[in-house]
C-alpha positions as CSV (number, residue, x, y, z in Angstrom):
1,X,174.7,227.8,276.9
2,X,171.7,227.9,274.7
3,X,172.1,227.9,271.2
4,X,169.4,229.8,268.3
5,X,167.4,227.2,267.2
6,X,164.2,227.8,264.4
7,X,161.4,226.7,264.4
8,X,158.8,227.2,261.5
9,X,160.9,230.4,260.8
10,X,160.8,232.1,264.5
11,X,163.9,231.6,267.1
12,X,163.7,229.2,269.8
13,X,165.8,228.4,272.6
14,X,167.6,225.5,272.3
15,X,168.3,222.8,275.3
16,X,171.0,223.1,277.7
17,X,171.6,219.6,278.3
18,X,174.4,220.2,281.4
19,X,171.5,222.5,282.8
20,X,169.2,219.4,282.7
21,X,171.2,217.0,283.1
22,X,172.2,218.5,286.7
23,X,169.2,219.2,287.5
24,X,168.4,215.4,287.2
25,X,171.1,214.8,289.4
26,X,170.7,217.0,292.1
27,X,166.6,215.2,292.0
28,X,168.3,212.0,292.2
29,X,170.5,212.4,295.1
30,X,167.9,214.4,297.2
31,X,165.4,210.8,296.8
32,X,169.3,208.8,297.8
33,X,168.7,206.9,294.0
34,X,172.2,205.6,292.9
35,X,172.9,205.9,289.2
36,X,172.4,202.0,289.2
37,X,169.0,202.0,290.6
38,X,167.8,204.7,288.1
39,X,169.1,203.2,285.4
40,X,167.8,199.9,286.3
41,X,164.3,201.3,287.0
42,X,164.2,203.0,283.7
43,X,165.9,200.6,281.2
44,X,169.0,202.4,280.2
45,X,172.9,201.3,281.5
46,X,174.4,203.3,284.6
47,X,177.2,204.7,282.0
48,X,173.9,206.1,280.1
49,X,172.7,208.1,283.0
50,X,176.2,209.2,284.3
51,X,176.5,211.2,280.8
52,X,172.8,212.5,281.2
53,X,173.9,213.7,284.3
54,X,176.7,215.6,283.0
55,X,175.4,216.7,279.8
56,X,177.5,214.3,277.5
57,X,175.0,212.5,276.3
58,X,171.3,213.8,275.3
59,X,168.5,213.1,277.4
60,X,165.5,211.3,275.1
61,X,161.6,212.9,276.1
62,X,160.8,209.1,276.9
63,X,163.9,208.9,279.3
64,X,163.4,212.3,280.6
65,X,159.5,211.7,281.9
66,X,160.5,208.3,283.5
67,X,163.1,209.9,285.0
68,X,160.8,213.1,286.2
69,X,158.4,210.2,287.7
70,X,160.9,207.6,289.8
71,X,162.5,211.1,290.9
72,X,158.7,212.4,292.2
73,X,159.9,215.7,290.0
74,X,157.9,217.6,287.5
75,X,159.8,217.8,283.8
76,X,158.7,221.4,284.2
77,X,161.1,221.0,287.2
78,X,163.9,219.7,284.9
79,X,163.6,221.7,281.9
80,X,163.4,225.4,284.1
81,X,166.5,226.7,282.5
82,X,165.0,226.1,279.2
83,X,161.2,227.3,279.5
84,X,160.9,230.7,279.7
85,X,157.9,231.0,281.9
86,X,159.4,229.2,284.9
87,X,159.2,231.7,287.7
88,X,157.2,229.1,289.5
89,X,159.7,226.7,289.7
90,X,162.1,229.1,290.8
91,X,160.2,230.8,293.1
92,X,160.1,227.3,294.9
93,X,163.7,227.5,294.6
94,X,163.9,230.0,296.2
95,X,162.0,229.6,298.9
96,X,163.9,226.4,299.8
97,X,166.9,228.1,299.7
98,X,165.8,230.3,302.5
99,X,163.7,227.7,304.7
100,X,166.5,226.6,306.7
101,X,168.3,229.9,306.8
102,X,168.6,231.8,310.3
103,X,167.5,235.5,311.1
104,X,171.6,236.5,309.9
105,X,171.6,234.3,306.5
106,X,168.2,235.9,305.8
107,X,168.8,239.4,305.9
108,X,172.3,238.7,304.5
109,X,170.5,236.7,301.5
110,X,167.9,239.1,300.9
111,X,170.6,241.9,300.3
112,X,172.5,240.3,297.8
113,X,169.3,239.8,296.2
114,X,168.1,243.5,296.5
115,X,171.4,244.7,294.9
116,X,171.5,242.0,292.6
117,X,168.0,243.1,291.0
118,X,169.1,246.7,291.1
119,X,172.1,245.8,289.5
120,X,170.4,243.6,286.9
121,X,167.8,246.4,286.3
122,X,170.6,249.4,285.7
123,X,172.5,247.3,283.3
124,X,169.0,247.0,281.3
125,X,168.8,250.9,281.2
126,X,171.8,251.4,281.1
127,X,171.7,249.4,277.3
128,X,168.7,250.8,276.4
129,X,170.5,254.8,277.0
130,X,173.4,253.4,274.9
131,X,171.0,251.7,272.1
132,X,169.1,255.0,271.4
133,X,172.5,256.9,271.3
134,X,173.4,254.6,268.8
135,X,170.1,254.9,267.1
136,X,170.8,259.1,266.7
137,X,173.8,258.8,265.0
């Protein structure tokens, strides 16, 4: 999860390095890289990228754009759970979620969506109704 970080006296949302490294992974398989050849082609050991990969060990900014680049990725691409303006990314996401989805898996898909939003959005009023009760007493 992400953890309160400062910076220069505001809050800033620190990295989740499982988030990322996962992310990495999931690139990596999708261009058929073995650990080994990613960790030859970017100067680090396999064990190194194995715990990148699952979070265990942090991912360096110099290790994290070679990586970005042999896996034809955009760090922006990486880092989405972290950056807080990534609807981009995940609107790519998203649309390659559905692309090989039939007519049934669509409609299906969509709905969870719809009631997943309408969910999301009551349990923000729903907060905000019980954070101005509080406020009045």
């Amino acid at each position: 999860m992400y953890k309160n970080v400062f910076w220069k006296g505001h809050p800033v949302m620190g990295l989740d390095f499982k988030a990322i490294g996962k992310r990495i992974k999931i690139a990596r398989i999708r261009t058929n890289l073995t650990q080994e050849t990613v960790a030859e082609k970017i100067g680090v050991t396999p064990q190194h990228v194995s715990n990148i990969e699952t979070g265990n060990s942090r991912v360096s900014l110099t290790a994290l754009v070679a990586i970005a680049n042999l896996l034809h990725v955009s760090v922006d691409e990486l880092l989405c759970d972290a950056v807080l303006k990534s609807t981009p990314i995940f609107t790519k996401e998203a649309a390659e979620l559905f692309s090989d989805c039939n007519e049934y898996e669509t409609r299906v898909l969509v709905d969870i969506l719809k009631a997943a939003k309408t969910s999301m959005r009551n349990v923000k009023m729903f907060e905000a109704d019980i954070k101005k009760t509080d406020g009045l007493s």
